[in-house]
C-alpha positions as CSV (number, residue, x, y, z in Angstrom):
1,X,-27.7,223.5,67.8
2,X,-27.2,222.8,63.8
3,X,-30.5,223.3,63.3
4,X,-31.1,226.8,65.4
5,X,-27.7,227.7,63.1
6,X,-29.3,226.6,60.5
7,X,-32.8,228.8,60.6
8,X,-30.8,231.2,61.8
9,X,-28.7,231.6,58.7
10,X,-31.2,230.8,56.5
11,X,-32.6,234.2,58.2
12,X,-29.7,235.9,57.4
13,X,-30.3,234.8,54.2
14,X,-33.4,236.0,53.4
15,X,-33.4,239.4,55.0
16,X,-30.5,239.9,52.7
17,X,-32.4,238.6,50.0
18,X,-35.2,241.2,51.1
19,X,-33.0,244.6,50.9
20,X,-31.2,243.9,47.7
21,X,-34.6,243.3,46.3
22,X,-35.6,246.3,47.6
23,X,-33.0,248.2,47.0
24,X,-32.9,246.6,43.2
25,X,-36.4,247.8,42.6
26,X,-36.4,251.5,43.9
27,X,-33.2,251.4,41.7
28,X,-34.9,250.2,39.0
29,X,-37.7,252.8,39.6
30,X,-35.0,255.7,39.8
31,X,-33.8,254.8,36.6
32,X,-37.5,254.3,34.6
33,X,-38.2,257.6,35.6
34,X,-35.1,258.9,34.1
35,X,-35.6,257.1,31.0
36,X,-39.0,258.3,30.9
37,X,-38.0,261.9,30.8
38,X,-35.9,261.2,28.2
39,X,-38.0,259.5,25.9
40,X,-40.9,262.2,26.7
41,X,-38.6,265.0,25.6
42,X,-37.6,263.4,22.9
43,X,-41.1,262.6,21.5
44,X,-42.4,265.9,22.2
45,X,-39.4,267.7,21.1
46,X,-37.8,265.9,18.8
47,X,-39.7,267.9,15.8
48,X,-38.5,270.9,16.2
49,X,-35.0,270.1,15.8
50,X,-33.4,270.7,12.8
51,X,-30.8,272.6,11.3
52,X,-32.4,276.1,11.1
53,X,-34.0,275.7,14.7
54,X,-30.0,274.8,15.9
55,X,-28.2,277.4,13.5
56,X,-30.8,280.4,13.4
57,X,-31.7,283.2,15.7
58,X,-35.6,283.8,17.1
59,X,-37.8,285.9,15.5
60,X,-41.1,287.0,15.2
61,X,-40.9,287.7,19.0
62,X,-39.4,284.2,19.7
63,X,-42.1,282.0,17.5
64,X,-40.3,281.6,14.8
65,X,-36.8,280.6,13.6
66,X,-34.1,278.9,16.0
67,X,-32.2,279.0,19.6
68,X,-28.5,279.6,18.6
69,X,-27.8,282.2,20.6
70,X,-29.0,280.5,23.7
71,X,-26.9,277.6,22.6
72,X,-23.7,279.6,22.3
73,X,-24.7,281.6,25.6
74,X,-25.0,278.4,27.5
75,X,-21.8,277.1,25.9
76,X,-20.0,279.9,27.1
77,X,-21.9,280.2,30.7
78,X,-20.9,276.5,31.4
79,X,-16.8,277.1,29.8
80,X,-16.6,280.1,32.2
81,X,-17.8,278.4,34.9
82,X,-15.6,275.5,35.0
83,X,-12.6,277.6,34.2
84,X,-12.9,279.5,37.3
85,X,-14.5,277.3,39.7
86,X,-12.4,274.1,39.1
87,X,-8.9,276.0,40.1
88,X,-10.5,277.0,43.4
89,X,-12.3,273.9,44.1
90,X,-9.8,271.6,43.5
91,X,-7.4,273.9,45.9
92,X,-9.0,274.1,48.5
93,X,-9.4,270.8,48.4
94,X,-6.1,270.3,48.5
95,X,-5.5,272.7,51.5
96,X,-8.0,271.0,53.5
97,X,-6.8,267.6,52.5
98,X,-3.3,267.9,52.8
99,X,-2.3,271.3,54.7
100,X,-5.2,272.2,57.2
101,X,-5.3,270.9,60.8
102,X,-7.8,269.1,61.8
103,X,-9.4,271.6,64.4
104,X,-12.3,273.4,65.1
105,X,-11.9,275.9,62.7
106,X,-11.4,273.3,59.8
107,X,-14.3,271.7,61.0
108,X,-16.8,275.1,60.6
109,X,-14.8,275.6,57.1
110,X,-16.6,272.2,55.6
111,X,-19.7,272.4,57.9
112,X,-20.1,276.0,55.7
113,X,-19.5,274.7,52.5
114,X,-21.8,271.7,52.9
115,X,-24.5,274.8,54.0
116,X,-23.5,276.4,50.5
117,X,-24.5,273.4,48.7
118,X,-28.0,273.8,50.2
119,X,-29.0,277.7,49.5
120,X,-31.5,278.2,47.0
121,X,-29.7,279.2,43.6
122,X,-31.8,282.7,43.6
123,X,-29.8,283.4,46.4
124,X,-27.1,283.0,44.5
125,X,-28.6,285.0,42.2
126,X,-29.3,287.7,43.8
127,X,-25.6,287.9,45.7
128,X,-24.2,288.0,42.2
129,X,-26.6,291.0,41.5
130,X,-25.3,292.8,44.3
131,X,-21.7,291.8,44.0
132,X,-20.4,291.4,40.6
133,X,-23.0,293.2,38.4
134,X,-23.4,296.4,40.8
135,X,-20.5,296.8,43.3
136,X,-17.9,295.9,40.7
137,X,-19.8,296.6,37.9
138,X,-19.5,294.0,35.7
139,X,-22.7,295.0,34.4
140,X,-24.8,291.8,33.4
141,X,-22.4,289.8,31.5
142,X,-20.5,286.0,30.8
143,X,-18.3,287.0,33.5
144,X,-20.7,287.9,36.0
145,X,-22.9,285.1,35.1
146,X,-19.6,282.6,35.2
147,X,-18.4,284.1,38.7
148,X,-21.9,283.7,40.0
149,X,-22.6,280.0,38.8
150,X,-19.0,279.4,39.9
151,X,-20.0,280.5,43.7
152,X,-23.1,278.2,43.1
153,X,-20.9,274.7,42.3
154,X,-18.1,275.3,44.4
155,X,-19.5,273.4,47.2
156,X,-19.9,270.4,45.0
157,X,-16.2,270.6,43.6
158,X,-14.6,271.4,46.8
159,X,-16.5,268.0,48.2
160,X,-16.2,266.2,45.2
161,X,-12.3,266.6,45.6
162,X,-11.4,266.6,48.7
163,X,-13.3,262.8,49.2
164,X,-11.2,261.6,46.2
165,X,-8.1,262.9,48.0
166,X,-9.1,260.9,50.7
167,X,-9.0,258.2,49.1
168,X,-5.6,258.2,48.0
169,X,-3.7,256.2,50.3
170,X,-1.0,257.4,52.5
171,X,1.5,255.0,51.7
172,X,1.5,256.2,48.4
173,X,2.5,260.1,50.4
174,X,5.1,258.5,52.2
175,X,6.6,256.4,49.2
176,X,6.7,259.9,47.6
177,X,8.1,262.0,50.3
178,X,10.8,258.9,50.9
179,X,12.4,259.1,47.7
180,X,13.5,262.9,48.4
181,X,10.4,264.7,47.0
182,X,8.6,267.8,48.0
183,X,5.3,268.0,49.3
184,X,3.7,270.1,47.1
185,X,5.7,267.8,44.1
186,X,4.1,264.8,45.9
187,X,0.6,266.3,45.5
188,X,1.1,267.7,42.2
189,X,2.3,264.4,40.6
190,X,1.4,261.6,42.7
191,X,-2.2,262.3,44.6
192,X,-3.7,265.0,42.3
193,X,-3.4,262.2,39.2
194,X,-4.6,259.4,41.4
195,X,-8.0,261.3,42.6
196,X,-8.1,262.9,39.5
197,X,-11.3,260.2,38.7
198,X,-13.6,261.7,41.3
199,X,-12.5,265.3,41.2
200,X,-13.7,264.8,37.4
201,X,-16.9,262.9,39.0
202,X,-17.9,266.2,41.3
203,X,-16.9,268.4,38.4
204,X,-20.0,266.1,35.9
205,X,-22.1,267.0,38.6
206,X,-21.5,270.4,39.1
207,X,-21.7,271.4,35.2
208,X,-25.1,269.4,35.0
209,X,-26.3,272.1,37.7
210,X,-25.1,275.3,36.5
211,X,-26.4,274.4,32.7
212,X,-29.8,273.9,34.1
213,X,-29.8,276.9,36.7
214,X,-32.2,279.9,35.9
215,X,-32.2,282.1,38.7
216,X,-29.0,283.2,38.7
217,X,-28.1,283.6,35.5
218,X,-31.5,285.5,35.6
219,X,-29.9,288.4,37.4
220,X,-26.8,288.7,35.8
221,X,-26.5,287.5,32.3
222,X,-29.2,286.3,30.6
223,X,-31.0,288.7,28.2
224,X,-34.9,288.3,26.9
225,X,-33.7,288.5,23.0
226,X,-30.0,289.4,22.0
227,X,-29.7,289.0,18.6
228,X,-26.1,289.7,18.0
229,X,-23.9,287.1,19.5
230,X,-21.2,288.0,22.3
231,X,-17.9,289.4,21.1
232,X,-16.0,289.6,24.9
233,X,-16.9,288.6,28.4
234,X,-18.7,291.8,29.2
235,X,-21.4,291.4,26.8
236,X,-24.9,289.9,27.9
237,X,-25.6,286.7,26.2
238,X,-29.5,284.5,25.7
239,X,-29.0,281.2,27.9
240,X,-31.3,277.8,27.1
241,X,-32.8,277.6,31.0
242,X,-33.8,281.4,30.9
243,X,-34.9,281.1,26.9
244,X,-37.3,278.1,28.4
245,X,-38.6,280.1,30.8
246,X,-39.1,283.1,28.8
247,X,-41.0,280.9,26.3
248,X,-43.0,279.1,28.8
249,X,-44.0,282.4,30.3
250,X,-43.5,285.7,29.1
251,X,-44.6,284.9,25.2
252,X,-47.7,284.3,24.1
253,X,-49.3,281.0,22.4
254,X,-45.3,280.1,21.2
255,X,-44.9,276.8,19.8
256,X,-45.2,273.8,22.1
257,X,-43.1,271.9,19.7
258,X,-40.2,274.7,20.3
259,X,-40.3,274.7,23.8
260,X,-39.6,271.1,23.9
261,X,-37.4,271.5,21.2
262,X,-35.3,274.0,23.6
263,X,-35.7,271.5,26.6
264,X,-34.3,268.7,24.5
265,X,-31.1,270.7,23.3
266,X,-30.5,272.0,26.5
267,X,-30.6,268.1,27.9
268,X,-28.7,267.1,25.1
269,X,-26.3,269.8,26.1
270,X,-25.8,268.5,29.8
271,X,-25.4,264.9,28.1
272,X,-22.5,266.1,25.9
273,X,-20.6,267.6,28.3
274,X,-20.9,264.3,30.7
275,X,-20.1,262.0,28.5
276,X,-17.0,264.4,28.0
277,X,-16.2,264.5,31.4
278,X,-16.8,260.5,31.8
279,X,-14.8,259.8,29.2
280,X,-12.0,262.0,30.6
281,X,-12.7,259.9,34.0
282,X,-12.3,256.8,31.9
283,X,-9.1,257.7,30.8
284,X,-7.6,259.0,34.1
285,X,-8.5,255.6,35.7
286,X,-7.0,253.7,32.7
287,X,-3.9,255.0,33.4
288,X,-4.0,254.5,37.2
289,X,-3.9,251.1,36.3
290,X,-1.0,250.9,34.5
């Protein structure tokens, strides 16, 4: 009998030994593949960047000079965005957290938003065409670019948050509650700070998608050449993913070292807003602990 627990523990053993190896190297694979995106873009992009190709706007029909109207576009895409889809993420979350019954009708309310998160972003696209730049005729423009990118991450925040609501634990609800406070004063100051980590986690994610998104922005914002920057939310803006795409396609013989260039500032871009959002996650967990 020691022995047959023996083998068969030793068994145990190695079987675990077997999937974290496995799962170690496919991690490991994940992550070279990243790296080696990085370090591609980097060597093939890396000399075009510079101050005038960061500061200037294109000419010469895009060949020459620089992508800062793209930059600012994107910049302002990405604020707009999050301005308007984090409110409404984050509470509806909190209605289907903390307020919604658990019934059938809850239950087709997630099963559609984790359908959202799988349409194609043209659809998106083209909804936004339909919606915002034609019915209420917001023209194409930041704010029916925002709205339309907004629609498109929604699903992630509204996920995002409402799994880091769950994992708040009830006792600290009741503890709330049981020293005379309000619901909505419970959520406001005790759960919202607590899962504040992971709504900032889904909220990484979701900018990283609607920085990189072409189609929609496509349809309602994004301009082949504006030379004059924006001056309100109604005005049509360049964006880096459609400027890539418009160099990649619609110009002829451009400069490979500027559309690398491009794809490197627009990565760059992603990667500053991340480590924004990471740090801010940092700091919300920092003082969870105290």
């Amino acid at each position: 009998m020691n022995n047959n627990k023996i083998i068969s523990m030793r068994r145990k053993n190695n079987i675990q030994t077997f999937y974290y190896t496995l799962l170690l190297i496919i991690t490991l694979i994940v992550v070279a593949f990243v790296i080696g995106i990085i370090v591609y873009l980097i060597v093939k992009g890396a000399g075009a960047i510079n101050w005038e190709f960061l500061s200037q706007k294109p000419r010469s029909s895009m060949r020459e000079g620089g992508i800062f109207p793209a930059i600012l576009g994107t910049f302002y895409l990405v604020v707009g965005t999050l301005i308007i889809a984090l409110p409404i993420g984050i509470f509806a979350a909190v209605y289907l957290n903390e307020y919604a019954s658990k019934n059938r009708l809850t239950r087709i309310i997630r099963l559609s938003i984790v359908n959202m998160a799988g349409v194609p972003s043209v659809v998106f696209g083209l909804f936004g065409l339909a919606f915002f730049v034609m019915l209420l005729k917001f023209g194409k423009s930041i704010l029916a670019g925002s709205l339309t990118l907004a629609f498109l991450i929604l699903p992630v925040v509204i996920t995002a948050s409402e799994e880091a609501l769950k994992t708040v634990p009830d006792s600290y609800r009741h503890a709330s509650l049981a020293l005379g406070a309000t619901k909505w004063q419970t959520i406001i100051k005790v759960i919202l700070p607590q899962a504040l980590p992971g709504i900032i986690t889904g909220s990484v994610i979701g900018i990283g998608r609607a920085a990189g998104e072409t189609a929609p922005i496509m349809f309602t914002v994004a301009a082949f050449s504006q030379p004059n920057l924006p001056n309100s939310i109604f005005s049509q803006v360049m964006a880096l993913p459609f400027h890539l795409y418009t160099l990649a396609t619609q110009v002829t013989n451009p400069p490979e070292d500027k559309q690398w260039g491009t794809a490197l500032v627009l990565l760059m871009l992603v990667l500053i807003f991340a480590a924004f959002g990471t740090a801010l996650r940092t700091r919300a967990r920092l003082r969870k602990k105290e």
